[in-house]
C-alpha positions in Angstrom: -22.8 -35.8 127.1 -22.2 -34.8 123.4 -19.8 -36.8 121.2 -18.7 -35.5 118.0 -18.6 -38.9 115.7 -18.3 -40.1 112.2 -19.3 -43.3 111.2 -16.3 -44.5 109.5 -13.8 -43.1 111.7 -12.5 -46.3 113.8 -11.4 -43.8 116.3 -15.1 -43.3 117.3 -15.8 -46.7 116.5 -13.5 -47.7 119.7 -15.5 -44.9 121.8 -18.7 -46.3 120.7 -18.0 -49.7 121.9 -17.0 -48.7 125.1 -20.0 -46.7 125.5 -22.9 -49.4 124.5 -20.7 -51.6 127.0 -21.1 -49.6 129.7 -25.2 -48.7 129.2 -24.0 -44.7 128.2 -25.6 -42.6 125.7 -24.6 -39.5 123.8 -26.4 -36.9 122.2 -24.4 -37.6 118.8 -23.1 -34.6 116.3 -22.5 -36.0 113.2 -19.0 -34.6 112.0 -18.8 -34.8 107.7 -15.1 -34.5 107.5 -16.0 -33.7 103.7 -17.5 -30.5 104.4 -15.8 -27.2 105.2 -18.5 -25.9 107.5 -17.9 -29.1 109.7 -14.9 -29.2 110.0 -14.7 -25.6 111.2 -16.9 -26.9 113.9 -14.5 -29.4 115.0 -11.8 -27.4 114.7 -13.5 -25.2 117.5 -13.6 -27.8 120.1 -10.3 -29.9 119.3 -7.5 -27.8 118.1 -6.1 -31.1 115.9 -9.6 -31.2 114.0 -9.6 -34.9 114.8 -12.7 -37.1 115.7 -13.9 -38.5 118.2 -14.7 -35.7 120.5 -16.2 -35.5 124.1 -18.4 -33.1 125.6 -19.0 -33.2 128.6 -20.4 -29.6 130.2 -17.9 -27.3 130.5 -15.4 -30.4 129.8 -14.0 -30.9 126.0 -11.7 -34.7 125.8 -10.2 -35.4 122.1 -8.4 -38.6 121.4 -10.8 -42.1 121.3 -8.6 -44.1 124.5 -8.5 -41.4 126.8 -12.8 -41.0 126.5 -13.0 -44.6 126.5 -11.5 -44.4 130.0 -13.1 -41.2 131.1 -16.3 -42.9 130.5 -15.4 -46.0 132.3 -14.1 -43.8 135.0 -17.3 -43.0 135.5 -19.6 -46.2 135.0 -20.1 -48.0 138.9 -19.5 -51.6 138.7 -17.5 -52.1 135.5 -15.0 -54.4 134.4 -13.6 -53.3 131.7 -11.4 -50.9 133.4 -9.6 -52.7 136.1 -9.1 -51.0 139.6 -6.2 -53.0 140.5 -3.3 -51.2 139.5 -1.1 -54.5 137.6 -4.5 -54.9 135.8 -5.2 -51.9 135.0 -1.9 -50.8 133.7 -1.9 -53.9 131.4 -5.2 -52.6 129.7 -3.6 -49.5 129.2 -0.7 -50.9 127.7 -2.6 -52.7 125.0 -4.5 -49.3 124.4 -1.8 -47.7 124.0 -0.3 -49.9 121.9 -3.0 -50.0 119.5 -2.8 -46.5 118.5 1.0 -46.5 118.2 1.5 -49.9 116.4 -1.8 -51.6 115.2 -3.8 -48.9 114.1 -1.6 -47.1 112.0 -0.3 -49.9 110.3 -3.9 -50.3 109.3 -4.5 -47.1 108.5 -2.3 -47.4 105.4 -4.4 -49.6 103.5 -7.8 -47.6 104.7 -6.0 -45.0 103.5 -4.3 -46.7 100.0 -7.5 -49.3 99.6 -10.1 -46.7 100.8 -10.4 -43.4 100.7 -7.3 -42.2 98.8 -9.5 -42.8 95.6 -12.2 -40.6 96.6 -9.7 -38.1 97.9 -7.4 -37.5 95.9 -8.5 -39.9 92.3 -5.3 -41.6 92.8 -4.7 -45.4 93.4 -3.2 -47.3 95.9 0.6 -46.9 96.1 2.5 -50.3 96.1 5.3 -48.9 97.9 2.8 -47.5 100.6 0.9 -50.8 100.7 4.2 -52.8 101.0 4.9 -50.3 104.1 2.0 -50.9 105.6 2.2 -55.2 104.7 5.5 -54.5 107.0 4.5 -52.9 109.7 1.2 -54.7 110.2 2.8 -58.0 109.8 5.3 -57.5 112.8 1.8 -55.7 114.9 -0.2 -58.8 114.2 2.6 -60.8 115.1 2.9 -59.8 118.2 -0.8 -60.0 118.5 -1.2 -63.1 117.3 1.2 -64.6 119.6 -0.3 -63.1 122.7 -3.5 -64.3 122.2 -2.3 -68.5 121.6 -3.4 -69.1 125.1 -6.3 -66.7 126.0 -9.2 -65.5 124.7 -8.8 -61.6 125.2 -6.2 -59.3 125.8 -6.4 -58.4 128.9 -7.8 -60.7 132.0 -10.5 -63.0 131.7 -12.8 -61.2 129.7 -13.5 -58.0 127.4 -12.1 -54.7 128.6 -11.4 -51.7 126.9 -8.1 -53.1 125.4 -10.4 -55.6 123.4 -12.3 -52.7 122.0 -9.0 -49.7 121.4 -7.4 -53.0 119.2 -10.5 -54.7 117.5 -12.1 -51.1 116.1 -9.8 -50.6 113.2 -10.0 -53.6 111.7 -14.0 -52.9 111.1 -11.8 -52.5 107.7 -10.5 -56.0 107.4 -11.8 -57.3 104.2 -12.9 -53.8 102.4 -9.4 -52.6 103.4 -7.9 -55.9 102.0 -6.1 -56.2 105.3 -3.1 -59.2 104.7 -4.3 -61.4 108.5 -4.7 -64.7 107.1 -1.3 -66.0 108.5 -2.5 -65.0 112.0 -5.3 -67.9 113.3 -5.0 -66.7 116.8 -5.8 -63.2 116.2 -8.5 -63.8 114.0 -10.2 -66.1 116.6 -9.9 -63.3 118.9 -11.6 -61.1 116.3 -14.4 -63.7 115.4 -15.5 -63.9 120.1 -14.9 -59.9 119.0 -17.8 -59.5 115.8 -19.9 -61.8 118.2 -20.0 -59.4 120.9 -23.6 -57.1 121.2 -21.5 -54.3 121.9 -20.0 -54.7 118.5 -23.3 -56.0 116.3 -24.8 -52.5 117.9 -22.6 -50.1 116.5 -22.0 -51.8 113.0 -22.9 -49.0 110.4 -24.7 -50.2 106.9 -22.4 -49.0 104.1 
């Protein structure tokens, strides 16, 4: 399997973590969103020129959830995508959740904190940043609350929930991410950082 990637795209991040999880290895194409040439390239195989992409022979799967659980799918013996329906269906919901709630709440500071600098020259946006403090403060809320009285999100241990929330918030301190209030969730994150799967696909900045 090939899997169009980029380092400091969380997106991939998530897939990446799934797949050292599970024992799977790609044959990794590098995607450098700052040149035209490749992102032509991605453009050809996902029509939103968005990473991470799957290849997987004469299959093509774009967005980072629905790969994680392709690839799960197909890994005998895993965990970290329930069979039982109840179980299942609450891993998806946290999945889900993160890329409708967590994720782009964080995305605003990446964006304000991060890369907007080298995009465009300009700085951060207070109004933006105060957007994003609102949004993320309600998401870790919720998150912070859930996790009081267990150690992951979903069942007794790590499953692919664990890995769709944590990825973004490979950002947290360069990103200037506002989580001190929430003890819980940072817990969660601390059993996350301490996980192989996550030391394995840090990247050196």
């Amino acid at each position: 399997m090939q899997l169009y990637y980029n380092h400091y795209s969380s997106n991939t991040r998530r897939v990446l973590l799934a797949a050292d999880h599970l024992g799977i290895e790609f044959d990794l194409i590098q995607i450098n969103l700052a040149s035209q040439d490749d992102r032509r390239r991605l453009g050809e195989v996902n029509p939103n020129a968005k990473l991470p992409v799957l290849i997987d022979g004469d299959f093509i799967l774009w967005e980072s959830c629905a790969i994680m659980q392709y690839l799960a799918e197909g890994t005998p013996g895993q965990t970290v995508w329930p069979q039982e329906r109840r179980a299942r269906a609450d891993v998806g919901r946290w999945m889900f959740w993160a890329c409708q709630h967590f994720a782009p709440a964080i995305g605003v500071f990446t964006w304000e904190h991060l890369w907007k600098k080298f995009v465009t020259g300009q700085d951060a946006d207070p109004t933006e940043v105060a957007r994003g403090a609102a949004d993320l403060a309600e998401a870790a809320r919720v998150l912070d609350q859930h996790l009081a009285t267990r150690n992951w999100l979903a069942g007794d241990g790590v499953t692919l929930a664990d890995y769709a929330v944590a990825a973004p918030l490979m950002y947290k301190d360069r990103a200037h991410l506002p989580l001190d209030a929430y003890p819980h969730l940072l817990a969660w994150f601390e059993r996350i950082q301490a996980l192989p799967a996550w030391q394995r696909t840090a990247h050196e900045w």
